[in-house]
N, C-alpha and C positions, 0 to 999 in steps of 0.2 A: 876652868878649875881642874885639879888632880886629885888623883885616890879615890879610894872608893868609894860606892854609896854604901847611906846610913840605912838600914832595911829595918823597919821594925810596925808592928801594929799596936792598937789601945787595946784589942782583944787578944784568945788566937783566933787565927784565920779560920773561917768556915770553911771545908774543903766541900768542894763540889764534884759531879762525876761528868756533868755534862751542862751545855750553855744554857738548857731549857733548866735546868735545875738552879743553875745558877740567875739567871732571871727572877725564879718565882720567891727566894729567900729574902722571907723579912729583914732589912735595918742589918745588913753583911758588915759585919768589921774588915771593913778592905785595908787588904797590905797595902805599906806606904814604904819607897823609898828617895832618899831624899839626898841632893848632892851635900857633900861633906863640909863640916864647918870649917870656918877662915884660918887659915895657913901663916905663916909667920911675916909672908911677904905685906907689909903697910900699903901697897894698890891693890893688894887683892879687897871684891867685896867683902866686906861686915855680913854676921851674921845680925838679925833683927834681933830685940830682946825677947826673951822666952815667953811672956807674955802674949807678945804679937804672935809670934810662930805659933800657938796655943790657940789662940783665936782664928787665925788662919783657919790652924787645920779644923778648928771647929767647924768653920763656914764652910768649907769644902764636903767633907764630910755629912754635913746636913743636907746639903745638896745632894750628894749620890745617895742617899737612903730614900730619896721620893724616885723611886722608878729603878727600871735594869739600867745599868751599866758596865762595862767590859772596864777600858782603860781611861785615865783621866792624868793629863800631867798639867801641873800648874806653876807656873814664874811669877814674880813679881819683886821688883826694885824701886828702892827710893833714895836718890841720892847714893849714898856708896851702899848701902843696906841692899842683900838679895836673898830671896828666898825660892827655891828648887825643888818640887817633891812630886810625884809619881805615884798614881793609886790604883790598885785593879791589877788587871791583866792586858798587857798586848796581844797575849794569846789563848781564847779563855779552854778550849777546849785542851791544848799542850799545858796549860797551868801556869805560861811565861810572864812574868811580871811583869808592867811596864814600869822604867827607872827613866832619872834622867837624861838616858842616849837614847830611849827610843824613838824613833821616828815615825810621824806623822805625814799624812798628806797636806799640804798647804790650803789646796786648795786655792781659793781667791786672793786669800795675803799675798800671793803671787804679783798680784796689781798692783803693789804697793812698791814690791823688790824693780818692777819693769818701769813705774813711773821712775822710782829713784836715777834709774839708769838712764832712761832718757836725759832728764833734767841734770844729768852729769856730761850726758854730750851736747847737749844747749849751753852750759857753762864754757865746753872746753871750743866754740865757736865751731861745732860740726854738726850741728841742729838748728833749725829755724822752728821756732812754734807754731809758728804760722803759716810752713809750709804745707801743699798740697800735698797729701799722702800717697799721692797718684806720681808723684815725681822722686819718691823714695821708695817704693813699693813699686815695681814695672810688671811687677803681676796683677798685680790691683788695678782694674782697668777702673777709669773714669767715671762719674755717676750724673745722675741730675743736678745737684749742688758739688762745690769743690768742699771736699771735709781734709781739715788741716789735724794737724797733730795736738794743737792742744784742746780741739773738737772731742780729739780721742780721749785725753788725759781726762777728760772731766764727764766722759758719757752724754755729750750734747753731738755726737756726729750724726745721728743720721741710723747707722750700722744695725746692720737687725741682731737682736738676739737670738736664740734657739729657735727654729719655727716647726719643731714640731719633735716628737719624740725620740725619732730616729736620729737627730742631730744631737742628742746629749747620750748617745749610746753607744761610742765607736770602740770598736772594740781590737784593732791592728795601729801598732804599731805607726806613727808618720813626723815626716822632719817638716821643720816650719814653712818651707814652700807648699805641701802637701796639707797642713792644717792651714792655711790662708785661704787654698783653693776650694774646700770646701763651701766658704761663704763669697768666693770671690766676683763672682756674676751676680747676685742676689742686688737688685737696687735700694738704695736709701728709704727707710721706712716714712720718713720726716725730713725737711730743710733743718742745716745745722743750728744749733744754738736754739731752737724754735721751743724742743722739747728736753727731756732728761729720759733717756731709756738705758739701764744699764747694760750693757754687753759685753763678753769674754771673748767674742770677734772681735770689738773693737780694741783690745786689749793684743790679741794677736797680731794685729795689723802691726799695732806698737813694739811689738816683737822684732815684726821686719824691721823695722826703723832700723833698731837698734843696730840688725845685722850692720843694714846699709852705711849707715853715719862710724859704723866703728872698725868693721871689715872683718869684724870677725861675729862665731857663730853666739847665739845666746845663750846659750850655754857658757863656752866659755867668757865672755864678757861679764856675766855675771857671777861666775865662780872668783875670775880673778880682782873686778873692779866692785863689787859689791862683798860679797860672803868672806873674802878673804879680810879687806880691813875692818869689816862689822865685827867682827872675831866667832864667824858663822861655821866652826870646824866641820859640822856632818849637813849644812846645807848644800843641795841640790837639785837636780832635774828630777824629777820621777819615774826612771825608767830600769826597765829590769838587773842593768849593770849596778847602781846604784843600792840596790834592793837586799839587804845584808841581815843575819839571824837578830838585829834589832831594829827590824822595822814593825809599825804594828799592824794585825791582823784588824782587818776592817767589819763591821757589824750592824745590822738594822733592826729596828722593834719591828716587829708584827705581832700584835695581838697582845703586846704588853711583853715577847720573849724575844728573844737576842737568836736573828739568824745572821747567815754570813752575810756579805755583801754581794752583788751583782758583781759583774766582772766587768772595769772600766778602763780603756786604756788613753791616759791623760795628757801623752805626747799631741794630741790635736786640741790641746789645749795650754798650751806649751806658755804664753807669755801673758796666758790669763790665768791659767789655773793649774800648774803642771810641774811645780816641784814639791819639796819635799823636804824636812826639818827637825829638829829637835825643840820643845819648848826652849832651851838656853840657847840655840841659835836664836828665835825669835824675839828672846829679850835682848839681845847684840844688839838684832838690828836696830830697836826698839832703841836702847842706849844713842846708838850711833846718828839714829834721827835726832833725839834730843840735843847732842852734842853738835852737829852741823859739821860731822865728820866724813860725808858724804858728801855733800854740797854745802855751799851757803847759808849764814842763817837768811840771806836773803831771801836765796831762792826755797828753802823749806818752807817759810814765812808764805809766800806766794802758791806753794802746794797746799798749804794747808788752810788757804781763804776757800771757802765755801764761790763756787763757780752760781753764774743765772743766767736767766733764759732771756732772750732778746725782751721778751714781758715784766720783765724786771721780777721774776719769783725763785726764789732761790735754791737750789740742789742738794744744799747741803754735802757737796761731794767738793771737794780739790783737786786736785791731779793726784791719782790714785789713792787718796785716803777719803775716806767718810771725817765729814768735819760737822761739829754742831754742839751745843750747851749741854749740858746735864748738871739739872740743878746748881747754876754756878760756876761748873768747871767745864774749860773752854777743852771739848774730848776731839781724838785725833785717833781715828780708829780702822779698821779691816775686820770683816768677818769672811770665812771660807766656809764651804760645805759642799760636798760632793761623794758620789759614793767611798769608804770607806773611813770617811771623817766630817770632823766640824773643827773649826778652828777660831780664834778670837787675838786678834792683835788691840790694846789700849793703851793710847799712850796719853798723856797729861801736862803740855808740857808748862805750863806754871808750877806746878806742883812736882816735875823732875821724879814723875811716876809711869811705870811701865808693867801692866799687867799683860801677860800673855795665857792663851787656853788651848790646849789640843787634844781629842777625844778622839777614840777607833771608832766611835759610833756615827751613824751618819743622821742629819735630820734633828741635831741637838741644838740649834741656835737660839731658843728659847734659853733654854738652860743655860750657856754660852754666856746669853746676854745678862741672866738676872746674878752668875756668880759673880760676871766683872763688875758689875755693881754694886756686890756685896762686900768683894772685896776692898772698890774705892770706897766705901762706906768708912770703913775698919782704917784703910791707910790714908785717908786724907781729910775724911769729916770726925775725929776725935771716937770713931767707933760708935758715934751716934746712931739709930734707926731713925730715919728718916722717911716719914707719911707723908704721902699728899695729903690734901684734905676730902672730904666728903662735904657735898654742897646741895641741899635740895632744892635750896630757891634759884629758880633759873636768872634771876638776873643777880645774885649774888654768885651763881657759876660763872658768869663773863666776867665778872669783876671779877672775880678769884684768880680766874686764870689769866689775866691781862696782870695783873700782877704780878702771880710767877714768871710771866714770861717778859718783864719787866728786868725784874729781877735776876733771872737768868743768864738773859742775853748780855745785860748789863756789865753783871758779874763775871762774866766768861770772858767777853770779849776786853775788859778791860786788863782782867788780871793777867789774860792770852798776849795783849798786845805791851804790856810795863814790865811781864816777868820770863816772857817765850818770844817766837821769833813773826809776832802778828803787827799787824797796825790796825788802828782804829779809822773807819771810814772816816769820812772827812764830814764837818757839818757847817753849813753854810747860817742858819739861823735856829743856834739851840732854845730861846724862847718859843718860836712855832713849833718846835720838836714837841718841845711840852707841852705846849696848847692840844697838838694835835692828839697826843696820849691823854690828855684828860679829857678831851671828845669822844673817844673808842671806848672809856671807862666812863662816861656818864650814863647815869641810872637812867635817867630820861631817854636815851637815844635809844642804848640796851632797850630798854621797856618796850620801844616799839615792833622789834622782831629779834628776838634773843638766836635765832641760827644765824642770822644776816650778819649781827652784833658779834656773833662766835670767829665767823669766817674774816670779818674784819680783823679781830683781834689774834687770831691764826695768823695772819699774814703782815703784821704791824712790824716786825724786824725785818722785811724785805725793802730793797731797792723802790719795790713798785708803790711801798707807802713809805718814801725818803728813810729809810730803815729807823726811823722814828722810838721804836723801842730798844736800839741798839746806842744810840745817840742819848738819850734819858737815863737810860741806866747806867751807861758806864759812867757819867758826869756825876751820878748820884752815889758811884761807887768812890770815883776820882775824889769827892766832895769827902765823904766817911773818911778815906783814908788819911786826909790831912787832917780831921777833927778829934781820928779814933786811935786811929794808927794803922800798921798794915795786920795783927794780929785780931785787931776785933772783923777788919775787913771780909779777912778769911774766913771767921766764925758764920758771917752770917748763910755761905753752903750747905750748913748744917742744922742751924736756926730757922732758916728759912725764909720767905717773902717778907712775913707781915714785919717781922722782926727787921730788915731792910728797911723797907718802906717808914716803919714809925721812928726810927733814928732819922732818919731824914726829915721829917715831917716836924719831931725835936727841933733838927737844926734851921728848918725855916721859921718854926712858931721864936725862936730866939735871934733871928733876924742874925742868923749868921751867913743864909742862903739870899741872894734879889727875888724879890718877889715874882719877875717873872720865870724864876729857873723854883717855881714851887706850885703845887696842889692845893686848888681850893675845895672847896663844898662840891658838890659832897663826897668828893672820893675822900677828902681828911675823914668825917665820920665813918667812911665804910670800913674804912683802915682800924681807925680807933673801935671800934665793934666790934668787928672778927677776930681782931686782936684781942679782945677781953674775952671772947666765946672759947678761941683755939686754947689760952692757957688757960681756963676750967675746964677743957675735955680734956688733957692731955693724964696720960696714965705715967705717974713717976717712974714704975715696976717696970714699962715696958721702953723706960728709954733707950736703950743698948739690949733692947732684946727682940726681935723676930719671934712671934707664937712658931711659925711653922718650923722652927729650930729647934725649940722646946721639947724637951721629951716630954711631957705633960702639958700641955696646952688647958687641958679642962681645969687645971688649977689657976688661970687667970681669967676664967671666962666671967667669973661673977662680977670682978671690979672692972671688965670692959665691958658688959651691961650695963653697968650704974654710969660709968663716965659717959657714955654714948646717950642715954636716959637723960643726963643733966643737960646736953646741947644737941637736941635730936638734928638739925637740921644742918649744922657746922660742926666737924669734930673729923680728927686723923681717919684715914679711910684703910680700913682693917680688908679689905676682902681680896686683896693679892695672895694675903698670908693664909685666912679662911680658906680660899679654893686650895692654896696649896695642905693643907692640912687634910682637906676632902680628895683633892687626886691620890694624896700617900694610900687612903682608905680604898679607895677604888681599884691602885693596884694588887690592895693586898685582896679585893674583892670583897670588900666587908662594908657591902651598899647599905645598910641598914646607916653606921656611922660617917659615910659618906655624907648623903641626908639628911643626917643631923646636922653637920657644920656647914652644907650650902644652905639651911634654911635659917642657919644662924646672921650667913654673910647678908642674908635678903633683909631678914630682921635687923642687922646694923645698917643694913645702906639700903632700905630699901626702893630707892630709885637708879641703884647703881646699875650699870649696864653690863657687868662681868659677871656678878653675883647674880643677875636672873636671868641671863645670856647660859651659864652652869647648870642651876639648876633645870631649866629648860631641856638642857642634855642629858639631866640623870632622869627627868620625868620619863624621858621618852627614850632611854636605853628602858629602863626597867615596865613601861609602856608603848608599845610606836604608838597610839591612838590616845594616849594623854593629851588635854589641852595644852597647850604650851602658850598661845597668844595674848593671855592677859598678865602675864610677862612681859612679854616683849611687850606690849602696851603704854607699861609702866617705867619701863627702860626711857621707853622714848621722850619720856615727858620733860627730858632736862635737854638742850640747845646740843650737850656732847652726845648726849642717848640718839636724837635725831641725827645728826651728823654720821653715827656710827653704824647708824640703822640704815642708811640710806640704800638704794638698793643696791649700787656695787662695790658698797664698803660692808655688804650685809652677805654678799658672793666669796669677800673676803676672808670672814670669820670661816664659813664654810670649810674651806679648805683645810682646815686643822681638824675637822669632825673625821674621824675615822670609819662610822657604823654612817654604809648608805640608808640604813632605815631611818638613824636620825637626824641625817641632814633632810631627807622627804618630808619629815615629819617640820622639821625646823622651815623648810619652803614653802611648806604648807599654811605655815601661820606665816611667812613674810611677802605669799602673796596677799593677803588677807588685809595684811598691814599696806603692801602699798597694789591695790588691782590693778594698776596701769602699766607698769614696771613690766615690762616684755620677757626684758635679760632673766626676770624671777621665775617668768612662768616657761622659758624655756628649760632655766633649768633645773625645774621640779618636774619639765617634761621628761628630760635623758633621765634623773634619777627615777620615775615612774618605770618608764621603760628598764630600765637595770632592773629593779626589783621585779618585772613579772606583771605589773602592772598596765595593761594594754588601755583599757578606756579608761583610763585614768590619766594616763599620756599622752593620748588623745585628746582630752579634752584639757587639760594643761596647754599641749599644743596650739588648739582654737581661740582659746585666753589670749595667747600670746598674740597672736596672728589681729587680734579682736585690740588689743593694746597697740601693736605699731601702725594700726589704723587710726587711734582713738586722738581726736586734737590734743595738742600737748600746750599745754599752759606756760606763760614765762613762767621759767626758776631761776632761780640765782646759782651758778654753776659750785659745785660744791668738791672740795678738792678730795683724795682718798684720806682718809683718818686712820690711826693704826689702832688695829682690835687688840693686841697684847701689846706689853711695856717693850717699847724697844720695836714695833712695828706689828705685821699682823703676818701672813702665809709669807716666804721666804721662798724663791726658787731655789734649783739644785745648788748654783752654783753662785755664790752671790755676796752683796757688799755687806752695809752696815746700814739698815732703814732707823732715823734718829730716835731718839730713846729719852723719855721723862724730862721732854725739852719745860 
């Protein structure tokens, strides 16, 4: 697009004098500029209706007022409709605004640009997938297992990632012979395809490839064979040439205030993480994947199926894109982050939606993840707010979620493989499909060990259980759409599960379904119950509306008491939006109000395991020596509480705690919770030792040493569960862990 940008704010701009000041200001009317409306030309994008743009920028905007922020640009397209805008600063201390040309670090969407590229010289017969990467690569000397290229493409090779601090630090300048060598002797961590480890090596090997199969450098190959037909004008390498007065100034929280970033030089990262972008190039590319203007919709189709492991468990990854459900819609995604950004590539393809994010801040993918969500909220579920539920009965938790993820998988993979460029696994006997689903969903079965019953039902759309809830759902979507249409089909994204489920349930009681492709007893009653419970708890007021958006929140708080009161143990699960309400408080350091809304979140959900995982953190910022454990106690009493508690999904959460006092404090009560747990008490031994604490560490130390002595019981191997929406801790540089499946 041409001319220039729209500049303008809801406020005027608060003028700051420096990035620590700018930090600590309450709810900033950030300048916004925004590329300019639709031009006379009929192929140029449409602007959205004023409306949408409105709501947009509402949603963005509410976003940057929970915490500091520097720059933030945001894309998104639907269909010919695009929307372009720019908030903040690229440069907070020069006062430089970022607009729609600024540039961004990519970071890992990189992997996305390098798969494209390969799978463009597999097309053009100058790639084998299945070749040894040791025979395209001759630096790359040989390993224990042969790892082939589409090993690489999907993160099942073998390839180590970072091993240690000094390797994600480099700071000169290197060409891609130079950034290979660095990992080039290092042995294969695992036999290929065995495991899933993400890695930015393995990404750079890809790199080589590229050279080798095309003859020329990566650079240029993908200046001219990707960025140029994507209509990618200011994409790039990331290297000093490149580096122009609109690139953005990179920035990190510490302490809640915006310092600069570390000094990272990206070229040894060159074909995983190492060029460099504009939001509107990202939506290009975004566009150009949709359209199979790059490749195939065959071959996109095949990048975009979810890769598994010889164990039949699935990755959730494709060849270079993160592939997985959310809520119904089949998401096809990238996420970057590395010092002086974060980044977010979404694309949608049933739905011919492409939201793109790029931020100077580093360490943002939390954030990252919950705007693309807000904003597919707004552009493809009719602007609905859309809650999980909250479930205290642990065997109504399994069922619940076997449900959604029923429904999910179903809905995704169908609408992905009839309206984008997927297929639907093949089923050899849909009757046992279902038999089998209604086995993982009996109360009975559930009854006997509700974590056992969780993990089963975790894993019910995989290979390793005939993807059984992939096969049931889509037939039950396939089934709606010829009875409903394909507009009520859509609806139910935003409706949700039970709403799915009892249409269906309809069409078998009226024997429009064979009774073996139907639900008997008593998953029909569980259905029909929850169903009658979720529409008496639902709050009219807050349908299209997020509390934590609200500039007045304590004006809704009396009627989501009452509603929560009439269905205490089933009703929408408010404490996403609750904690976000209590972090706004915490920035502005106004712990008193903090305190009140996590003791709210507890009192709504009180078995939820965020809302007392939270509170547990403000006990013990504003106490280290507060109790915390009867908390976590209480967490744990539900099948996902246990699961998240467990002790290295418990190592997990950790990592997001900032104050080494209350993660001590937090290991304190999680050896307590589990004393056997080694990994726990080593490490409440390092954090002892950090704080000063000698016999204290010491004797955490002896625990430990006293635990991998201690016989060890069968368990049921328990997979990592993610502690926030959208996954839990994030490395520096890294993909997209699946979200609100």
């Amino acid at each position: 697009m041409s001319g220039g940008w729209v500049k303008f704010s809801a406020v005027a701009l608060l003028v700051f004098s420096s990035p620590s000041a700018w930090a600590a200001a309450p709810r900033a009317a950030l300048e916004m500029t925004c590329e300019p409306g639709p031009g006379d030309d009929e192929a140029s994008p449409r602007a959205f209706p004023e409306e949408v743009r409105t709501a947009l920028d509402s949603i963005v905007r509410a976003e940057l007022s929970q915490g500091p922020v520097a720059g933030l640009s945001v894309g998104v397209t639907r269909g010919a409709y695009r929307w372009v805008c720019a908030y903040g600063h690229r440069d907070v201390a020069r006062r430089l605004p970022a607009t729609p040309r600024t540039t961004y670090r990519m970071a890992s969407v990189t992997k996305s640009f390098t798969a494209v590229a390969v799978l463009q010289l597999v097309e053009q017969g100058k790639l084998d997938l299945d070749a040894n990467v040791t025979t395209l690569v001759p630096a790359y000397p040989g390993k224990q297992w042969p790892v082939t290229v589409r090993d690489l493409l999907g993160h099942l090779s073998g390839v180590p990632t970072y091993d240690g601090p000094a390797a994600t630090r480099n700071l000169k300048a290197m060409n891609s012979a130079e950034a290979i060598a660095v990992f080039a002797s290092k042995p294969l961590v695992f036999e290929p395809r065995t495991r899933y480890l993400y890695t930015t090596w393995g990404f750079n090997l890809l790199g080589g490839v590229v050279e080798t199969a095309s003859g020329q450098s990566y650079r240029d190959y993908v200046r001219e064979h990707l960025f140029k037909p994507a209509d990618m004008p200011f994409a790039d390498l990331d290297i000093l040439a490149t580096r122009d007065e609109h690139h953005a100034k990179g920035y990190r929280v510490v302490g809640g205030k915006l310092k600069p970033s570390r000094l990272l030089d990206v070229t040894s990262r060159f074909a995983g993480g190492g060029t460099r972008a504009t939001v509107g190039d990202m939506l290009g590319f975004g566009r150009a994947v949709l359209a199979h203007t790059l490749v195939s919709r065959e071959t996109m189709g095949r990048m975009q199926t979810s890769m598994a492991t010889t164990d039949g468990r699935l990755t959730d990854y494709g060849m270079g894109f993160a592939t997985y459900p959310v809520r119904g819609h089949y998401v096809v995604a990238h996420a970057g982050g590395q010092p002086e950004t974060s980044t977010m590539l979404m694309m949608l393809p049933a739905e011919d939606t492409v939201i793109a994010l790029a931020t100077n801040v580093e360490g943002e993918a939390r954030r990252m993840r919950r705007l693309t969500n807000r904003l597919m909220e707004q552009l493809v579920d009719d602007a609905l707010t859309r809650r999980d539920a909250y479930v205290s009965d642990p065997v109504d938790a399994v069922v619940n979620e076997g449900l959604n993820r029923v429904a999910s998988y179903g809905l995704s993979y169908y609408q992905w493989a009839t309206r984008g460029p997927g297929s639907l696994p093949e089923v050899a006997d849909l009757p046992g499909a279902f038999a089998s689903v209604s086995a993982m969903l009996s109360r009975k079965e559930i009854g006997r060990d509700t974590r056992v019953a969780l993990e089963r039902v975790r894993g019910g759309h995989e290979p390793r259980s005939g993807a059984a809830f992939i096969h049931v759902g889509a037939h039950m979507a396939r089934t709606l759409e010829k009875l409903h249409g394909a507009e009520r089909l859509s609806a139910y994204s935003a409706e949700g599960p039970l709403a799915f489920f009892a249409d269906y349930l309809a069409a078998c009681g009226a024997e429009k379904v064979p009774s073996a492709e139907c639900f008997g007893e008593p998953l029909r009653g569980d259905v029909l119950r929850l169903s009658t419970v979720w529409r008496r708890a639902q709050v009219a007021s807050l349908d299209r509306v997020r509390l934590d958006e609200e500039k007045s929140p304590e004006s809704h708080w009396a009627a989501l008491r009452k509603s929560v009161a009439a269905s205490p143990g089933f009703h929408p699960d408010y404490s996403d939006e609750l904690l976000r309400i209590a972090d706004g408080f915490a920035w502005r350091k106004q712990q008193v109000l903090r305190r009140r809304w996590l003791e709210r979140a507890v009192e709504l959900q009180p078995r939820g395991l965020d809302a007392r995982w939270a509170l547990s953190e403000a006990l013990l910022t504003a106490n280290p020596e507060d109790a915390v454990l009867p908390h976590l106690r209480e967490a744990v009493t539900t099948p996902q509480g246990a699961l998240a508690l467990a002790p290295r999904n418990f190592l997990k959460r950790l990592a997001n705690v900032e104050s080494a006092a209350v993660a001590a404090g937090l290991l304190r009560a999680g050896v307590l919770l589990h004393p056997d747990a080694p990994e726990l008490w080593d490490a409440l031994a390092r954090r002892e030792k950090s704080l000063g604490r000698k016999a204290a560490a010491t004797t955490a130390q002896r625990e430990a040493e006293r635990a991998r002595k201690a016989p060890k019981p069968a368990v049921v191997p328990v997979a990592p569960v993610s502690d926030t929406p959208g996954g839990g801790a994030v490395p520096d540089d890294h993909g997209v862990v699946p979200a609100g499946k």
